[in-house]
N, C-alpha and C positions, 0 to 999 in steps of 0.2 A: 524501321519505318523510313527506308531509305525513300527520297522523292527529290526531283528537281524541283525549286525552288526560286520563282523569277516575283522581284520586287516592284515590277510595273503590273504585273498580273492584279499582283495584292494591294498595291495601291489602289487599284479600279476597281478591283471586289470589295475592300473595305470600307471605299468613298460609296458606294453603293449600300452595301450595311449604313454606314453611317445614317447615309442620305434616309433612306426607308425610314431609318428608325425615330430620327426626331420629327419629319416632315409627315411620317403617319399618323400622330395626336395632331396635329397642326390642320393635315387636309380633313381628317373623320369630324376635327372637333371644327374647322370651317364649315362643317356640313350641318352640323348637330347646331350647331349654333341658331341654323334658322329653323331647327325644329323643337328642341328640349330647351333652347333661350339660354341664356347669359347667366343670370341665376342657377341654375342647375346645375350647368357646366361649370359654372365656379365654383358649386360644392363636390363636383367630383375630383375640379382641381385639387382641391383644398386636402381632399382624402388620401387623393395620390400623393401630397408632399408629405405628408403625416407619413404614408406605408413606405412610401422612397427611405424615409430613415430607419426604419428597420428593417428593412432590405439590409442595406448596409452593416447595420449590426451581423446580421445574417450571414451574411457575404463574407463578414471577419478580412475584408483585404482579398481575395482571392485572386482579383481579375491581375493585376500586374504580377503578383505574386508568382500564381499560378502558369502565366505565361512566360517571365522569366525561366523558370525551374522546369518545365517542360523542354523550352529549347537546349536545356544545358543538357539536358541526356534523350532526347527525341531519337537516335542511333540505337538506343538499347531498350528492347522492347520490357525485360523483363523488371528493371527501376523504374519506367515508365508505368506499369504497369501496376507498382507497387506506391509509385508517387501519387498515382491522381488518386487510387482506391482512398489513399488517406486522406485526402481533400475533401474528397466527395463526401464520406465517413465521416468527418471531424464536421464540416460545415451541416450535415443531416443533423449532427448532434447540437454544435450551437443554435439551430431553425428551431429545433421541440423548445430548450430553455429558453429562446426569446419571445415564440408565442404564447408560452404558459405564463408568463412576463407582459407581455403585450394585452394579452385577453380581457383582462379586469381592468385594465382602463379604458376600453372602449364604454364600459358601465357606469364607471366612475367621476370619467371627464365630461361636463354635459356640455360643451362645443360636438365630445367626440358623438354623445348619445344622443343627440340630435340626427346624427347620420347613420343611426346604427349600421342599418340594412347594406350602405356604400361598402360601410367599413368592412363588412364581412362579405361580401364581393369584389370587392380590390382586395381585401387583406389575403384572399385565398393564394393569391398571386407570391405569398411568402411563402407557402408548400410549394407552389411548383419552381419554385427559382432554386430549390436544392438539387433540381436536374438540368441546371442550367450547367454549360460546357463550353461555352464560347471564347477562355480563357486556355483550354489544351488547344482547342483548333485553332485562336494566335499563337501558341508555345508551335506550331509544328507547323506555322506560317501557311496554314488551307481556310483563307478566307474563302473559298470560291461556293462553302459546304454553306455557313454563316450567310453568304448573302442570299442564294437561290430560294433557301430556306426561309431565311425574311420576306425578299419579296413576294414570294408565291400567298405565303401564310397572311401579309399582310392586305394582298391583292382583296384575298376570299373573304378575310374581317369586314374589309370597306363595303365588297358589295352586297355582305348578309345587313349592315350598318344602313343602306341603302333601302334595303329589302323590309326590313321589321321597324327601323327606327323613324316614326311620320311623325310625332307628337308629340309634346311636352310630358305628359308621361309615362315616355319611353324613354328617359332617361338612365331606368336600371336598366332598361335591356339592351342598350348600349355602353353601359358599364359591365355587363355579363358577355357580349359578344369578347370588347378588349380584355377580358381576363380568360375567356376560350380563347383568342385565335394565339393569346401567347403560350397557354399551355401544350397545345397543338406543336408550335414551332418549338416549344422547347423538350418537347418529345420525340420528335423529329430527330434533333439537335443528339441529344443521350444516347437512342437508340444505334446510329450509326456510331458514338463515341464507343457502345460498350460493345460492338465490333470490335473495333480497334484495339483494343486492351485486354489484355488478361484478368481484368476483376477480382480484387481479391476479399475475404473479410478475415481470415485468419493470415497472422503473421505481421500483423501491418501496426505501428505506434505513428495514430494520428495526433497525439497531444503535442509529439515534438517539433511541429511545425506551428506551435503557438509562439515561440517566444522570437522570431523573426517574423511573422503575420503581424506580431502586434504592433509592430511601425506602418506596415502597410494597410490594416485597418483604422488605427488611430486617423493616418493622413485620409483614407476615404472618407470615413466617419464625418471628419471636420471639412471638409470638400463639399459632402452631402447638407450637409448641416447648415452652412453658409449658403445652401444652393437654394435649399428648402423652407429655410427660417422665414427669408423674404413671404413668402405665401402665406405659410404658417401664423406669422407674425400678422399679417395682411385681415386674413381669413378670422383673428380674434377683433381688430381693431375699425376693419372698415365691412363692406359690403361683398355678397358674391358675385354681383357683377362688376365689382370692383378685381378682386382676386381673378376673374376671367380676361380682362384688357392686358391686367400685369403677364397670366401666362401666355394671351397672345402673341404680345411684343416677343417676349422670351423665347417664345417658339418660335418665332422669325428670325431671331439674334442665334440659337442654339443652331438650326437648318445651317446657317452661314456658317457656323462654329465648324460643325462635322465634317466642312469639306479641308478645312485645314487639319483637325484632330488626325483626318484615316491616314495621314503621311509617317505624323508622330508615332503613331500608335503600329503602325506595319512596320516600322523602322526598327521597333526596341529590341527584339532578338539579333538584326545582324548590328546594330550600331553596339548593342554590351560586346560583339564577338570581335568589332574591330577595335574598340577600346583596350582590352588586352594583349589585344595580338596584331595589330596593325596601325599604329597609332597616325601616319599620314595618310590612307584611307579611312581613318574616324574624323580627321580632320575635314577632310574633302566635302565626307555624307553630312559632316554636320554642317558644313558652310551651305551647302547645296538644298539640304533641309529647311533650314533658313528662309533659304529665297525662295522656295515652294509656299511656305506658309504665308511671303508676302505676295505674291503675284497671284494668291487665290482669294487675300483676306485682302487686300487695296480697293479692289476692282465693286465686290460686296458691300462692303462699309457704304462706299458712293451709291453704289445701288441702291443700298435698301434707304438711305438718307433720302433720296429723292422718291421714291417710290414709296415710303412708308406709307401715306392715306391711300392711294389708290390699292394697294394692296390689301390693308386693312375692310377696305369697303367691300373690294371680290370677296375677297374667304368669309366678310363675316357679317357682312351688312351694315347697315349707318348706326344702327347702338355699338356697333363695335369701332368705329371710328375714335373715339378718345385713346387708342391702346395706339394708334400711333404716334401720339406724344410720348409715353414711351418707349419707344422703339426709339425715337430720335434718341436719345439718353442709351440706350441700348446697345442700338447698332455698331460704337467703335469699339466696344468690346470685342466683337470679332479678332480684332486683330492685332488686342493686349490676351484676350485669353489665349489666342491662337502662340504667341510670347510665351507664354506660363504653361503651356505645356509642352512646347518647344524644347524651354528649360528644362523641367522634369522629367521628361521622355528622353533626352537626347543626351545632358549632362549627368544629371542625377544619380538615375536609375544605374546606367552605365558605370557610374563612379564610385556608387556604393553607399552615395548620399545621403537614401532616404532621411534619417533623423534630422537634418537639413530642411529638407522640403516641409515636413511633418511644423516644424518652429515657422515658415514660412505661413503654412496653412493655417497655425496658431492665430497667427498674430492675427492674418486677412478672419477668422471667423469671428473674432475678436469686436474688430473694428467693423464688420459687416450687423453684425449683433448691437451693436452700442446706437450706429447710425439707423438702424431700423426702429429700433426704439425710441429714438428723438423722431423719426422725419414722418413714418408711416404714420400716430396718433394725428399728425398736422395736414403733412398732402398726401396722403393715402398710397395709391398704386404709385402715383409720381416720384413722392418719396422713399417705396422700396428700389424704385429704378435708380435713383441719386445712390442711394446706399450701395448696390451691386456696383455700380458704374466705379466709386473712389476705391472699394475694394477690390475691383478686378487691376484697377490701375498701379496700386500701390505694390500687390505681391509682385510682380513681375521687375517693378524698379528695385528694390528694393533685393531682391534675388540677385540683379547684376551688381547692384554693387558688394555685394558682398563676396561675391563670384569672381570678381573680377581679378582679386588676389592669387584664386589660383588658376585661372582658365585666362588664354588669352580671347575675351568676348567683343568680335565687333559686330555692333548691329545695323549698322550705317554701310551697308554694302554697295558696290556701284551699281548691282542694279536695284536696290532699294530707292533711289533716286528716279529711276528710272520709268518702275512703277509707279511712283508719285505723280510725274508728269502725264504718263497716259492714262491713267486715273483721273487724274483732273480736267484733260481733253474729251474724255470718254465723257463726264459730268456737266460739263457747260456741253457737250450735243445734244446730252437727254433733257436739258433742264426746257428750253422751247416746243420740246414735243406737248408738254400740259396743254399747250394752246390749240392743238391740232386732235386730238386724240380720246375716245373714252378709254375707260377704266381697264378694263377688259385688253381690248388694243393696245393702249398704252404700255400695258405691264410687257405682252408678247412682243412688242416691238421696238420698244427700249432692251429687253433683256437680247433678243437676238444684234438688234442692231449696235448693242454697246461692248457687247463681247467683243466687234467685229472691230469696231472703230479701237478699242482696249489694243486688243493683241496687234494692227496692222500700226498704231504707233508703237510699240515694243519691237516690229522689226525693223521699222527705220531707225530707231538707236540703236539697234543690234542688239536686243538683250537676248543676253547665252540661254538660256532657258526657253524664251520662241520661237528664238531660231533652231534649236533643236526640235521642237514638234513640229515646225514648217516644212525642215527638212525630213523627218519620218513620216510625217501623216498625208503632205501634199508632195512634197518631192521626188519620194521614194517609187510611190505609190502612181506616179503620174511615169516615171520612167518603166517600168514595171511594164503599162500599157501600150508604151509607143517600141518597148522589145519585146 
């Protein structure tokens, strides 16, 4: 499976995956909002954080897993060949015992039996995610398959969503549209994988790939857990239009999330290759990594701080306006979680760490668990936001110090300062637009206008990072024309 393999490709294709994927519950359910209402949407929230963790059971670890061990033999078709059959095969097997496990509690828990009908319309979403594959196509570094696939698939959802979904309700049938158009894309997805591979079912032992999964499950599992507790937790104690403001905010903090995550995440095949084998090029990609995830994650934070209500009110209307209080609480997350998987994508992984990370993740569900339970019975959505907020902050500190013994880590970069400054210029121009501008306007033209004012101070400091796309995207491209 010989291919050239360019990492600016795949940062674009997978900031584009990314993008789709958080920002499409976000813009569908801005839509639905003003037709299935707050209520509703909060119970389908609520269902989705429920089926999200067993996903994850499901998943058993697969995505990093899988994407590692793929890259390590991607050259030879017929290990490759023999490696995902197991995957595929073992994870079909853990999907039957988890639903036959799962089933009798949707009867049993009357939170869950109140939703029955969601349940088994989201939950079908657990069969088809055993044909999910998006972990070989990052093992073999072809986002370009991953993104097309999302976009197109998610294009058609929105505007069948558009088409059938007028009324409150039509809230199942907007919960059935989002469970077709993923099984769709993840048919797509299989289809062209089982091209690519030799398929096997005889010959193959997928059990021994349990007892290294089980680090890499356990760490998802508790990742998921802490992700989805908030809601969960939310969804027993308070209101669903409560549970809907919380995953608002969230989905505004997550969208921001994805464009630093698709660096970390495109990186983890050649950063393990230079670990091993080239230890002042792992240096380099990881400094440089670094300041990728600050000069994306600076600029947003400020953004969405300022722009939190007026954004709120576009996508979701004036009941949805309290979800920008949390988002304030929300939004610097961006750029301690964008840290936290900086760490575990860049060091970690590469190093061999996992059982490391997995105690880090302990600890943050831990503590994410304990404060949900004090803050959520008191301020409701506000205080799962409080909750997420000291536990996104704490893993990450808390990683470098301990880290720091054996990795030499600086996070204080010259141009981390840099970024700060035009960050902050960028934010005192947007803040006087309120005064000139609606909602609508506002958002369009703060977001173009602040990109602008962002990047042209970062080339009057000379940050190495602008000044390189200044010079390939206008310099190049401007001589180009005049020869």
């Amino acid at each position: 499976m010989d291919r050239k393999i360019s990492i600016k490709s795949n940062i674009i294709y997978n900031t584009l995956f990314q993008i789709f994927n958080i920002s499409f519950p976000f813009i569908t359910g801005s839509y639905v909002s003003r037709t299935v209402g707050a209520h509703n949407l909060g119970d389908i929230n609520f269902v989705q954080s429920v089926i999200a963790i067993v996903m994850v059971v499901s998943n058993i670890g697969v995505l990093f897993y899988g994407m590692r061990e793929v890259a390590k033999i991607r050259e030879h078709l017929e290990l490759l060949s023999k490696l995902v059959s197991e995957i595929v095969i073992l994870r079909l097997i853990i999907t039957i015992i988890v639903t036959l496990i799962f089933l009798p509690m949707i009867f049993l828990i009357p939170k869950f039996n109140q939703n029955i009908t969601l349940f088994f319309i989201i939950g079908s979403s657990i069969i088809i995610n055993i044909f999910e594959v998006d972990w070989f196509f990052g093992g073999i570094e072809d986002y370009k398959i991953i993104s097309v696939r999302n976009i197109v698939t998610k294009a058609l959802t929105f505007l069948f969503i558009i088409l059938f979904v007028k009324e409150e309700k039509d809230y199942l049938i907007y919960a059935i549209l989002l469970i077709s158009g993923q099984g769709i894309s993840t048919l797509m997805s299989f289809s062209y994988f089982y091209k690519l591979v030799d398929f096997k079912i005889i010959g193959i032992a997928p059990f021994k790939h349990l007892k290294v999964l089980k680090i890499f499950f356990l760490s998802t599992l508790i990742v998921s857990i802490y992700n989805s507790v908030n809601t969960i937790i939310l969804g027993f104690f308070s209101s669903s239009d409560e549970v809907a403001f919380f995953i608002r905010s969230k989905q505004f903090q997550l969208m921001g999330l994805a464009l630093t995550g698709a660096i970390s995440t495109v990186l983890i095949p050649r950063i393990s290759y230079y670990y091993h084998n080239d230890s002042e090029k792992y240096l380099t990609l990881l400094n440089n990594s670094l300041n990728y995830n600050y000069i994306v994650s600076v600029p947003i934070v400020i953004g969405l701080l300022i722009l939190s209500k007026p954004l709120n009110l576009l996508f979701g209307g004036e009941q949805f306006i309290p979800a920008a209080y949390s988002l304030y609480i929300l939004a610097p997350l961006i750029f301690f979680m964008g840290l936290s998987n900086w760490i575990y994508a860049q060091i970690l992984l590469p190093s061999g760490q996992e059982k490391f990370g997995l105690k880090i993740q302990s600890l943050s569900a831990f503590i994410n668990i304990v404060l949900n339970f004090l803050l959520i019975p008191k301020f409701g959505y506000i205080g799962a936001a409080i909750s997420l907020f000291f536990t996104e902050i704490i893993a990450p500190l808390f990683s470098i110090y301990i880290l720091k013994k054996n990795f030499e880590i600086k996070l204080i970069t010259k141009s981390f300062v840099k970024y700060i400054i035009s960050g902050s210029v960028m934010g005192a121009a947007l803040l006087p637009m309120y005064l000139y501008f609606s909602s609508l306007t506002l958002i369009l033209f703060s977001s173009i206008a602040g990109a602008i004012i962002y990047f042209i101070v970062l080339l009057i400091l000379k940050e190495e990072i602008a000044t390189q796309l200044f010079q390939e995207f206008i310099i190049k491209p401007l001589k180009k024309n005049r020869g």
